[in-house]
ZAGU-708025 format. One line per 8 residues: number of its first residue (from 1); their letters; for each residue y, z, x of N, C-alpha, C. Coordinates in steps of 0.02 Angstrom, whole numbers, plus 50000, padded with zeros to 5 digits. Layout:
BEGIN
NUM> a> Y:Z:X:Y:Z:X:Y:Z:X; ...
This chain:
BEGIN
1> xxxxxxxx> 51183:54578:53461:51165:54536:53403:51104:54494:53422; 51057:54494:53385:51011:54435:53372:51027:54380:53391; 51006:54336:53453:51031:54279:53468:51036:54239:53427; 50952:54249:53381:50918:54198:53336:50958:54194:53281; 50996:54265:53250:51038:54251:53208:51119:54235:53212; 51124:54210:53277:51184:54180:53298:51161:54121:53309; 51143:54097:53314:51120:54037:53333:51115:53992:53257; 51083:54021:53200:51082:53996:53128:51137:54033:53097
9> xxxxxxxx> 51182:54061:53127:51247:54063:53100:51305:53983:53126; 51290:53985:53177:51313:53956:53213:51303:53862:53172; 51245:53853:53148:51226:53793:53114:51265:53773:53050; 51245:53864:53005:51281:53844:52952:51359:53843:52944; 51403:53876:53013:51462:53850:53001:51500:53815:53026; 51438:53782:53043:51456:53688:53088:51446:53649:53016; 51381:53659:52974:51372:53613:52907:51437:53626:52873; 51463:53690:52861:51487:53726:52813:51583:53678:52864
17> xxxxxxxx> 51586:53656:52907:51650:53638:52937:51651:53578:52901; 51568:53528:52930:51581:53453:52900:51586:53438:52854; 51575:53482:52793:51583:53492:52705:51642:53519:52689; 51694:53539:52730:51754:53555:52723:51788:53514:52690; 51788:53450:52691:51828:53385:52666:51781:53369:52589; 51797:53412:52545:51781:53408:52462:51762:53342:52467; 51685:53308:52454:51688:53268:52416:51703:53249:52345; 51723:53205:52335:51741:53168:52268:51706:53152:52236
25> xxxxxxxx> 51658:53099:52263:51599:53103:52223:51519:53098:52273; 51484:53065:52225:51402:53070:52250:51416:53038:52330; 51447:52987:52328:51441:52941:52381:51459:52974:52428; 51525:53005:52420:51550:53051:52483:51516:53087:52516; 51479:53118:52448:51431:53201:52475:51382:53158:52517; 51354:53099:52495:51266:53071:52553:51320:53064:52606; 51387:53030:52620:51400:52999:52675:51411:53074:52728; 51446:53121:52688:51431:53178:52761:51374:53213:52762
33> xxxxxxxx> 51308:53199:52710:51258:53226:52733:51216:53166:52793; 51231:53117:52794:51210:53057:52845:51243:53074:52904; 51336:53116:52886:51352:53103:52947:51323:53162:52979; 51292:53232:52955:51268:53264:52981:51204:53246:52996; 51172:53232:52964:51109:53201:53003:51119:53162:53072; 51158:53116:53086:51184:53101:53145:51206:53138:53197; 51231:53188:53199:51249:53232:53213:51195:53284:53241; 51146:53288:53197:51080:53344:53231:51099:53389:53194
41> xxxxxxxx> 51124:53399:53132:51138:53448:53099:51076:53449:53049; 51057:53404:53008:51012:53428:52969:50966:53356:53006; 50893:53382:53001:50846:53338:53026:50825:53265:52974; 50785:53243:52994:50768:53194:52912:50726:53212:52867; 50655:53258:52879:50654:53293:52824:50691:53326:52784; 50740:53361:52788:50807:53386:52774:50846:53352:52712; 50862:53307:52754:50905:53236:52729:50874:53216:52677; 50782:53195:52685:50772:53173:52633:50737:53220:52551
49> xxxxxxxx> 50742:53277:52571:50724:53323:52511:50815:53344:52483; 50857:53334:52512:50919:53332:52476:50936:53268:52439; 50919:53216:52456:50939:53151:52433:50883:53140:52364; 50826:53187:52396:50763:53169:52327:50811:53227:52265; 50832:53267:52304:50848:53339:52240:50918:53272:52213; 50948:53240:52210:50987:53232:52185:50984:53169:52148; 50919:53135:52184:50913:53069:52148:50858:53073:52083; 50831:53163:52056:50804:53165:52014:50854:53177:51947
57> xxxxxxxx> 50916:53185:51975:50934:53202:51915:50944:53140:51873; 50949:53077:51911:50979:52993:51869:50897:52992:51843; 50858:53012:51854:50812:52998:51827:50774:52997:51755; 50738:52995:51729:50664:53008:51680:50620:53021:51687; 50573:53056:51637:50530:53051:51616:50484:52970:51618; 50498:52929:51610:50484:52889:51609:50458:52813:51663; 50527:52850:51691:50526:52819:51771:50456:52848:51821; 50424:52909:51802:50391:52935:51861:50313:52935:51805
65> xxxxxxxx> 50330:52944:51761:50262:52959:51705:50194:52915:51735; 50130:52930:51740:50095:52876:51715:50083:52881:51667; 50082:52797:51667:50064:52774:51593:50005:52759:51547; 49995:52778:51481:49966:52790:51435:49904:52742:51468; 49887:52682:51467:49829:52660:51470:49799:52669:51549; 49848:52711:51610:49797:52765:51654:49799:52819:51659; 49808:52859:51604:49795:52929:51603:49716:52928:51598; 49693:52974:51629:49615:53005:51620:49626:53064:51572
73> xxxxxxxx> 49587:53062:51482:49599:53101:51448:49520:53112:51438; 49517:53167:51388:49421:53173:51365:49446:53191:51303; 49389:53166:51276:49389:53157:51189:49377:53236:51178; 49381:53276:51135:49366:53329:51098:49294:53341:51090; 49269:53280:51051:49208:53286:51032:49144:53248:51098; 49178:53256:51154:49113:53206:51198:49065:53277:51213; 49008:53254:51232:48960:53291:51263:48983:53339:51316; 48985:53390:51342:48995:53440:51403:48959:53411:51462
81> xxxxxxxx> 48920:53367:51455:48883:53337:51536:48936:53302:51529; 48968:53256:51516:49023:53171:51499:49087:53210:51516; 49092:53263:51505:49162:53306:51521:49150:53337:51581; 49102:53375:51596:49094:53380:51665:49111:53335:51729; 49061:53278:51705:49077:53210:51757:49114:53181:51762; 49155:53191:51704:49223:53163:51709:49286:53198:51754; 49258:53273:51741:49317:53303:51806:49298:53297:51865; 49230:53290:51882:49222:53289:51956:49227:53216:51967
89> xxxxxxxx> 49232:53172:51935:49224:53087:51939:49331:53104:51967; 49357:53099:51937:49432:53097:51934:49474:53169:51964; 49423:53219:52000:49463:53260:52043:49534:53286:52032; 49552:53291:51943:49616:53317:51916:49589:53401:51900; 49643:53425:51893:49641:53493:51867:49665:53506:51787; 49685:53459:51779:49720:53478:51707:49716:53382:51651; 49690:53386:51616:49664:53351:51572:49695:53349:51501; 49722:53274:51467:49752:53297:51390:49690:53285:51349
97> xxxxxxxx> 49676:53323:51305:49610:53302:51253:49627:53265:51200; 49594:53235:51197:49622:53189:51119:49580:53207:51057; 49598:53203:50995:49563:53199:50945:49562:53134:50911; 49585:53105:50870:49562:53057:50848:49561:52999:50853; 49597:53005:50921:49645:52933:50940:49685:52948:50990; 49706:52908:51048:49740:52938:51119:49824:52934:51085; 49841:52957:51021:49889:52975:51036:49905:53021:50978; 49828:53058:50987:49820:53133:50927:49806:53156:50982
105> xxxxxxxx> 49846:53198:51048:49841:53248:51091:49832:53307:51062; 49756:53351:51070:49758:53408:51024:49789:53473:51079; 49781:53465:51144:49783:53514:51205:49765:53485:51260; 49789:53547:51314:49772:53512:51367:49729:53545:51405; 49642:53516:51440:49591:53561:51471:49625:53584:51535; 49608:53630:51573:49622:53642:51646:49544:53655:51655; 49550:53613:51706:49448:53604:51756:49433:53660:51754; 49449:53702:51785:49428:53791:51785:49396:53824:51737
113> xxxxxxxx> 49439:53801:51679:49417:53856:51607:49359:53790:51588; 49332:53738:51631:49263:53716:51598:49203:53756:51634; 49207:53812:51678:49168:53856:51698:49127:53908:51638; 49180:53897:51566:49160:53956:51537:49108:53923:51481; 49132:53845:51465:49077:53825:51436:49006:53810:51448; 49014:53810:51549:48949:53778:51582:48918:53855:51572; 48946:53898:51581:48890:53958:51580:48892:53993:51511; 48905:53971:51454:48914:53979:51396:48932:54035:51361
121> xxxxxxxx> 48992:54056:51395:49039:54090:51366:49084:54086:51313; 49075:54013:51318:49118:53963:51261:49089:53921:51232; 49073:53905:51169:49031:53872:51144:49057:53790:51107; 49134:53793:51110:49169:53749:51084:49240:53710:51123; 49242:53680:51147:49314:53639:51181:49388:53656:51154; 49376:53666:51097:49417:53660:51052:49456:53740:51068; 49406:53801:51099:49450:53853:51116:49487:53883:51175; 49465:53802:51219:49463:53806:51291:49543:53809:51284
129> xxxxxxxx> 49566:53760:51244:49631:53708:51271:49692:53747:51260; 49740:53749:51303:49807:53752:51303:49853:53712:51269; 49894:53726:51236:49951:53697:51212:50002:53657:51245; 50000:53590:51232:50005:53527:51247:50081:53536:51254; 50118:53512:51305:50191:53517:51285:50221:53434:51279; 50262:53422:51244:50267:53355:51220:50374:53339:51241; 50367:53307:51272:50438:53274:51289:50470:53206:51282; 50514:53177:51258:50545:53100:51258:50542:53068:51330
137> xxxxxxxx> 50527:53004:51326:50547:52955:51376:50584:52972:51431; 50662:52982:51393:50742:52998:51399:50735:53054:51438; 50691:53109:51469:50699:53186:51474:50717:53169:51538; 50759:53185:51576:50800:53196:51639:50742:53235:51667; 50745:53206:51734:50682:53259:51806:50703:53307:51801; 50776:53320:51808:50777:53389:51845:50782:53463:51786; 50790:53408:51731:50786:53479:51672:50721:53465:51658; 50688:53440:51675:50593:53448:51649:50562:53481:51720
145> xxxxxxxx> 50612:53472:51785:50579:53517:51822:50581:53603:51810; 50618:53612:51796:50673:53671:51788:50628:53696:51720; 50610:53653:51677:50569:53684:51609:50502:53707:51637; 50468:53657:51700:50400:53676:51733:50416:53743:51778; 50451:53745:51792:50462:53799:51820:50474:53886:51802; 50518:53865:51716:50536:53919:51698:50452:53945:51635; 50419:53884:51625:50357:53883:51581:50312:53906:51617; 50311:53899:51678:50239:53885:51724:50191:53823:51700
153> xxxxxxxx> 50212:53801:51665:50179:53740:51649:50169:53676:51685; 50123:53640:51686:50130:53595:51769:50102:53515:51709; 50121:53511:51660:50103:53437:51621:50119:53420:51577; 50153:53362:51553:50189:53363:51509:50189:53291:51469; 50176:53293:51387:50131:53207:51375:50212:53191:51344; 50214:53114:51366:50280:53095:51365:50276:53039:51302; 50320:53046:51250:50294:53012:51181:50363:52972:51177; 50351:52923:51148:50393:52844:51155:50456:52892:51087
161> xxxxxxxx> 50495:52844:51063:50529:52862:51010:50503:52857:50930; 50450:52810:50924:50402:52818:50870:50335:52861:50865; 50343:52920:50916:50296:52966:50922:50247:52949:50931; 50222:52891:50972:50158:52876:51010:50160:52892:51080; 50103:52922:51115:50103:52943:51161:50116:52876:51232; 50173:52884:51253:50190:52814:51327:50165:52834:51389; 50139:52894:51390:50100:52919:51446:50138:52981:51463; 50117:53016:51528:50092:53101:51561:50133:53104:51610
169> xxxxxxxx> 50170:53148:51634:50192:53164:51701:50183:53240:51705; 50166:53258:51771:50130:53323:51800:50223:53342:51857; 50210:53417:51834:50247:53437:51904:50262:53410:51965; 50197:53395:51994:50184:53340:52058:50223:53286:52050; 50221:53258:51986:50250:53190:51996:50329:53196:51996; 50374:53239:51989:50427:53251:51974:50430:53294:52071; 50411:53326:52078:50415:53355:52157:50391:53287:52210; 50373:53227:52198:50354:53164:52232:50406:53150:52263
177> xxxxxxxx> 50448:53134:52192:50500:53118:52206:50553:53143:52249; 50543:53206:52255:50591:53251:52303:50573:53237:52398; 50490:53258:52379:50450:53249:52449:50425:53244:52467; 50423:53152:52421:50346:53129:52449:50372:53046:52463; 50414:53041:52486:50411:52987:52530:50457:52996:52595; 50436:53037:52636:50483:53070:52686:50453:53032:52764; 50392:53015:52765:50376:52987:52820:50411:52933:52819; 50426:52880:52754:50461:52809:52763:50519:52806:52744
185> xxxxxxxx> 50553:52876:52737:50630:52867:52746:50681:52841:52769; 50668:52856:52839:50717:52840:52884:50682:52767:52948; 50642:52731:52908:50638:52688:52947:50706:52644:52967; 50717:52621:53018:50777:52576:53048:50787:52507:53018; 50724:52466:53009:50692:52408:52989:50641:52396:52954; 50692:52387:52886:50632:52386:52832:50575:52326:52831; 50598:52277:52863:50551:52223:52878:50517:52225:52919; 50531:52247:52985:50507:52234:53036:50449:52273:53041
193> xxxxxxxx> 50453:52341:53023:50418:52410:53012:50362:52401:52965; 50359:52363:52915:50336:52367:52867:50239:52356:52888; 50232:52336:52968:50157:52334:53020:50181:52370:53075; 50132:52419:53078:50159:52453:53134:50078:52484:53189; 50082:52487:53245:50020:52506:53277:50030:52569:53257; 49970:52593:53242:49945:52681:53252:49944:52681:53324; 49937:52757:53346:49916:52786:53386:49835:52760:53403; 49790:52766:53347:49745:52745:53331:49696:52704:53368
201> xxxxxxxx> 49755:52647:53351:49745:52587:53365:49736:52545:53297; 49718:52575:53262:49739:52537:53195:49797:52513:53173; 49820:52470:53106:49886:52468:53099:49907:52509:53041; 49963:52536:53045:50021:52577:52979:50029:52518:52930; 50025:52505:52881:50025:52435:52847:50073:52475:52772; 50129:52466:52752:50169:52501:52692:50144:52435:52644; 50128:52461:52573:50098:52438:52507:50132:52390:52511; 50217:52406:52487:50251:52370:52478:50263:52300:52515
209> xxxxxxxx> 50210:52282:52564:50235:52221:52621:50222:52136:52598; 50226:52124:52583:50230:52044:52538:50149:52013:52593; 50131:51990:52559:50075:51954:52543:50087:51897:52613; 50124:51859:52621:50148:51802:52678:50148:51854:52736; 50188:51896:52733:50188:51930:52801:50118:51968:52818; 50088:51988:52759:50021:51999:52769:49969:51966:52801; 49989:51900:52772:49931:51849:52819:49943:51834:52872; 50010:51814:52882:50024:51793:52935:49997:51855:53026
217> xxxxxxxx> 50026:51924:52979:50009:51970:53031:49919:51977:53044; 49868:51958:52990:49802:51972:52994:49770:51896:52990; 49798:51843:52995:49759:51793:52986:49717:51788:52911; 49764:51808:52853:49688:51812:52801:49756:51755:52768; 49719:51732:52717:49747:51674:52648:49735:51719:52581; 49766:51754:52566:49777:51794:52508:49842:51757:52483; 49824:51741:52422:49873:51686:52378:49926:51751:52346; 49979:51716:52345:50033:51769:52315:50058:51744:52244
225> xxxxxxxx> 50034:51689:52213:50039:51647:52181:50056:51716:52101; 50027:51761:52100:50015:51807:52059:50045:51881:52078; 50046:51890:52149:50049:51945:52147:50092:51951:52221; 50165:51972:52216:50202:51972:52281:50181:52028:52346; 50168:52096:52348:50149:52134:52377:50073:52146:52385; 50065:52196:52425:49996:52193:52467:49973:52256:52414; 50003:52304:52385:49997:52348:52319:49970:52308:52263; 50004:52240:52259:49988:52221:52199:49903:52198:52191
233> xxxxxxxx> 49901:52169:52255:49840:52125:52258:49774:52170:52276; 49803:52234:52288:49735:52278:52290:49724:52297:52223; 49771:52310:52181:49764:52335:52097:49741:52292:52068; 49747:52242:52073:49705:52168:52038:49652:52154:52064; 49622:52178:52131:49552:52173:52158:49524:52247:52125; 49546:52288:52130:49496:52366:52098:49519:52372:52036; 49547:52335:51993:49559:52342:51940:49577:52425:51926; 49608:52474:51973:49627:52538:51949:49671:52541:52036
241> xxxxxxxx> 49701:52606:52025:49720:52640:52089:49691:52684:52120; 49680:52657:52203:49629:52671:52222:49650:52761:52258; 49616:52810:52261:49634:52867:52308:49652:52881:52368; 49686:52939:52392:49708:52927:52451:49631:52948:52518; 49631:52921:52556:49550:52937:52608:49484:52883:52566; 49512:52848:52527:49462:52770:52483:49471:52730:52558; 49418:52679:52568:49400:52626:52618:49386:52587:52587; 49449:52519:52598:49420:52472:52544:49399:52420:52591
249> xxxxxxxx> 49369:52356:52573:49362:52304:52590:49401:52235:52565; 49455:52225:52602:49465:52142:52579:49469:52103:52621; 49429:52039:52618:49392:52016:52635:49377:51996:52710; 49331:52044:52711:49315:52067:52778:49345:52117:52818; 49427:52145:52801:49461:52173:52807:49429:52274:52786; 49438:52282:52837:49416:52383:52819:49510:52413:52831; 49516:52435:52769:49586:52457:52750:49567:52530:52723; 49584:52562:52735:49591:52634:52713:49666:52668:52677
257> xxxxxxxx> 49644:52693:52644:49712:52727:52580:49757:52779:52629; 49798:52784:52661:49826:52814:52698:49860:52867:52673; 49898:52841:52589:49939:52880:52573:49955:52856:52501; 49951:52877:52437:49959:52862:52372:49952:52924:52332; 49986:52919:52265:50001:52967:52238:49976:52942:52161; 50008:52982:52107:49958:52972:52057:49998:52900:52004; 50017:52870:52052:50063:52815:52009:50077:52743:52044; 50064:52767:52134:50066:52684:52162:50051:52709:52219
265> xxxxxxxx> 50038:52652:52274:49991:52657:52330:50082:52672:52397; 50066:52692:52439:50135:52701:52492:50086:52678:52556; 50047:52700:52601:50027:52684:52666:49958:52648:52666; 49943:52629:52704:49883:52600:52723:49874:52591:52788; 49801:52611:52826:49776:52585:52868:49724:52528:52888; 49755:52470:52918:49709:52410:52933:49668:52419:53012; 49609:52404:53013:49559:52401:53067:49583:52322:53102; 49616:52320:53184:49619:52264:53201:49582:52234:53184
273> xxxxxxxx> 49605:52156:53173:49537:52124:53162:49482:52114:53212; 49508:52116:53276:49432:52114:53303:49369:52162:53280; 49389:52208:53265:49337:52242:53256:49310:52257:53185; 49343:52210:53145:49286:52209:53087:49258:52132:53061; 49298:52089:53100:49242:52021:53107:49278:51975:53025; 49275:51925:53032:49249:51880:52979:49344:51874:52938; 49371:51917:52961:49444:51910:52929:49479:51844:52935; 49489:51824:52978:49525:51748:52957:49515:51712:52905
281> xxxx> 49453:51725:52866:49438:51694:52814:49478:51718:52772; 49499:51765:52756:49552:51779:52699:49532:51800:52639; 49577:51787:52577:49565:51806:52520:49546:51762:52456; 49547:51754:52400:49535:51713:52378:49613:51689:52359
């Protein structure tokens, strides 16, 4: 016999022993998937794309959507240079068009098929577009994943209960959730962790880290008076969300986008301060 396939026999009916004891409910099922994780049975990537598959189903539409006033849409009627620059400005693939108003969605562009208008194959927008698929607030992740899946469809404009558009969620944003916060899963200490040295020599800095512990760790005076997290106070300085591989500056501070998705910021890298000067001064 195949060692290799004794060996992954051998795993699954060690999992398949510690699942012997029926859970009852949700709680049961995480506590022997933890206790196998303990165990060396399933790793933490593992752990955490099972815990994401199950925590989409309590979910929405709504919960993961962005929302209506940051969707990047293009009017119907703009110029083909203004639509051009607009996909390479915002680096999306798939675009809702509006007609008369952002919440007359006529279709939706995909970047690609604007190849046929630049070499004028197509003479009108209007024959580019795909059919818009439209869903409630209320729509559960895992049956809107399961619809992207069985559609091939990867976007979906999410309309309030008075049929105005509340904003967009993409495939991606529904698979985020499954496996895209797996590096800060299993931290031990959510406080303590929350500054951490790189390899680098830079620091790991998570969005989420409150503003006090911020200063305190960099010497800066960034007032929290407005804004509790270190996420918040970058969205109120760029007035948008910034990309992931963006280098920002606050004040005096060289921070780089480590890790963000199309709805909120997760990692960041800070430059000790010695080496970018002038930081103790802080923020406003």
């Amino acid at each position: 016999m195949d060692p290799s396939l004794h060996g992954r026999r051998s795993l699954i009916e060690r999992i398949s022993a510690l699942l012997s004891r029926a859970p009852e409910d949700r709680e049961q099922l995480l506590g022997l998937l933890h206790s196998a994780f303990e165990r060396n049975l399933l790793d933490s990537d593992a752990l955490g794309i099972i815990e994401g598959a199950l925590a989409v189903s309590d979910m929405t539409a709504s919960d993961v959507m962005v929302p209506r006033a940051q969707m990047d849409i293009i009017d119907l009627d703009a110029p083909l240079d203004n639509i051009v620059a607009r996909a390479i400005e915002t680096n999306h693939s798939r675009f809702p068009v509006i007609g008369a108003s952002r919440d007359d969605v006529v279709g939706i562009l995909l970047a690609k098929d604007l190849l046929r208008l630049v070499t004028g194959r197509e003479k009108a927008l209007g024959a580019l577009l795909r059919p818009a698929v439209f869903v409630p607030e209320s729509k559960r992740l895992n049956v809107l994943l399961r619809e992207f899946r069985i559609s091939r469809n990867h976007m979906a404009i999410v309309v309030d209960e008075y049929g105005g558009i509340a904003g967009l969620v993409t495939i991606e944003d529904v698979l985020e959730q499954i496996v895209g916060d797996i590096e800060d899963e299993f931290d031990l200490d959510e406080d303590t962790d929350n500054i951490r040295l790189d390899p680098s020599g830079r620091y790991r800095v998570k969005a989420g880290t409150e503003i006090g512990v911020f200063n305190d760790a960099f010497g800066t005076h960034f007032s929290d008076d407005d804004y509790d997290t270190l996420a918040g106070l970058i969205l109120h300085e760029l007035g948008r969300l910034p990309k992931r591989g963006e280098v920002l500056d606050l004040a005096g501070l060289r921070v780089t986008v480590l890790r963000a998705d199309s709805r909120r910021l997760h990692t960041l890298l800070v430059d000790p301060p010695s080496t970018t000067g002038g930081m103790s001064e802080g923020g406003t």
